[in-house]
C-alpha positions as CSV (number, residue, x, y, z in Angstrom):
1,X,-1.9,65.5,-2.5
2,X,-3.5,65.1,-5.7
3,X,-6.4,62.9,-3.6
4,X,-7.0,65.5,-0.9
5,X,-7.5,68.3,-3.4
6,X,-10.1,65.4,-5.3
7,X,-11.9,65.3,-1.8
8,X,-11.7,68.7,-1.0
9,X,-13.6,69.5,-4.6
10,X,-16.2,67.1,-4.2
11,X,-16.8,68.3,-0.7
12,X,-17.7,71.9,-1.9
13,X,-19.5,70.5,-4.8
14,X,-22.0,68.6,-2.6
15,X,-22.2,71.5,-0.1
16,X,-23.4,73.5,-3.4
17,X,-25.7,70.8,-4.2
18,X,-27.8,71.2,-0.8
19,X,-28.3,74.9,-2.3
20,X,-29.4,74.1,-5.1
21,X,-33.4,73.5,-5.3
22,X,-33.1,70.1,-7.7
23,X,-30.1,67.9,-7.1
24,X,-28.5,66.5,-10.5
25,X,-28.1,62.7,-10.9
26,X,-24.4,61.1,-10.8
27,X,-23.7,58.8,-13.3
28,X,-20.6,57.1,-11.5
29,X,-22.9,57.2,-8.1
30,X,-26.0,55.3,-10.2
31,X,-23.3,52.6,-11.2
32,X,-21.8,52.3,-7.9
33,X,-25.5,51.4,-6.5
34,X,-26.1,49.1,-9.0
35,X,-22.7,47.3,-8.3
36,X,-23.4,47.3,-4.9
37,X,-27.4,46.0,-5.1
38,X,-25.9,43.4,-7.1
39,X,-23.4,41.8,-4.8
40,X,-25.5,42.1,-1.9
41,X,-28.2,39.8,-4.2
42,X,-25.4,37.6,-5.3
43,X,-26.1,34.2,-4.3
44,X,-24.0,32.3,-2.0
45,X,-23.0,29.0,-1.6
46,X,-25.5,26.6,-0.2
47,X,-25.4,26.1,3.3
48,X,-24.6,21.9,3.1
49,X,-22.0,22.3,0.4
50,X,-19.0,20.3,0.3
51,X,-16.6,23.4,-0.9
52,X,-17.7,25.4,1.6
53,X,-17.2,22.6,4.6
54,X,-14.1,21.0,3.0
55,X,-11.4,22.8,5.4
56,X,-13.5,21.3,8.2
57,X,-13.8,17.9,7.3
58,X,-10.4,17.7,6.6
59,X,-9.5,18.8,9.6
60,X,-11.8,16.8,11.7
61,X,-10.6,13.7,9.4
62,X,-6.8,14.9,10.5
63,X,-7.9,14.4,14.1
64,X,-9.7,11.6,14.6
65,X,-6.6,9.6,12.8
66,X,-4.5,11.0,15.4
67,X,-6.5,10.1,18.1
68,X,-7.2,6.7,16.5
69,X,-3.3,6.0,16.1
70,X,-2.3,6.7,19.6
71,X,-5.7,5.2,21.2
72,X,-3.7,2.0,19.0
73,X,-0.2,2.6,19.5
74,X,-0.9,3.1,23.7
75,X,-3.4,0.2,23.8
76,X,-2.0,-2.6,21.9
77,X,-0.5,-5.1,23.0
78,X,2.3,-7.4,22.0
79,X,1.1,-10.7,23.3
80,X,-2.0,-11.6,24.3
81,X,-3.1,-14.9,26.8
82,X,-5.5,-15.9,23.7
83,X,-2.9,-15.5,21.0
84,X,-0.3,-17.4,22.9
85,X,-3.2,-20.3,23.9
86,X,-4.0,-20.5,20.1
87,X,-0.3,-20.7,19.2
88,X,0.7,-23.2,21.8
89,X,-2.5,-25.0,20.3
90,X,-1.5,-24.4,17.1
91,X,2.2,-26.2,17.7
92,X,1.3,-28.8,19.9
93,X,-1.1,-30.3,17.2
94,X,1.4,-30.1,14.5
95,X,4.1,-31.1,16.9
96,X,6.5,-28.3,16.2
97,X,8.9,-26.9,18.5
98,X,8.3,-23.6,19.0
99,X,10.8,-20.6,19.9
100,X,9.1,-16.5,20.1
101,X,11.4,-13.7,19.6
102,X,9.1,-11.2,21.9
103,X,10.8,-8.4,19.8
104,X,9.5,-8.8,16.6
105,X,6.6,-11.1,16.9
106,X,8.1,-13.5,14.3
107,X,7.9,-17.5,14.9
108,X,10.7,-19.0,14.2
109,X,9.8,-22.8,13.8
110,X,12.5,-25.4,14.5
């Protein structure tokens, strides 16, 4: 209530004012322009600034590992025709007896 009276008051004040030949300066108005010049003019942040891109780049970063892990975890695969060649290779030179568990990829030599 106390607010509306506040508003009603300056209302009728400024409709006095345009009846009034010379209108007198506000203080509190003068500082409230002066506030407001000054964060207008306030300097931003630079366009290529780190602080100001950091959500973005750590989002982006957040994606492309995603997409790197699955593009890895759908396209690997567990036993490849050169890895096997090399290992039978491998065994055949050193004459070891050779026995693959296909679930862990472990060689267990005999």
């Amino acid at each position: 209530m106390k607010r509306k009276n506040h508003i009603e008051s300056e209302i009728v004040k400024t409709l006095k004012c345009f009846d009034e030949p010379g209108l007198k300066p506000s203080p509190f108005f003068a500082a409230r322009v002066t506030a407001g010049i000054q964060e207008k003019t306030r300097p931003e942040a630079p366009v290529l600034s780190f602080r100001r891109w950091q959500p973005a780049v750590l989002v982006l970063a957040v994606v492309v590992n995603l997409v790197t892990a699955t593009l890895y975890w759908t396209h690997r695969q567990r036993e490849s025709a050169y890895r096997r060649q090399s290992l039978t290779r491998l065994f055949s030179e050193y004459g070891i007896q050779e026995s693959v568990d296909p679930l862990d990829d472990i060689i267990i030599s005999s």
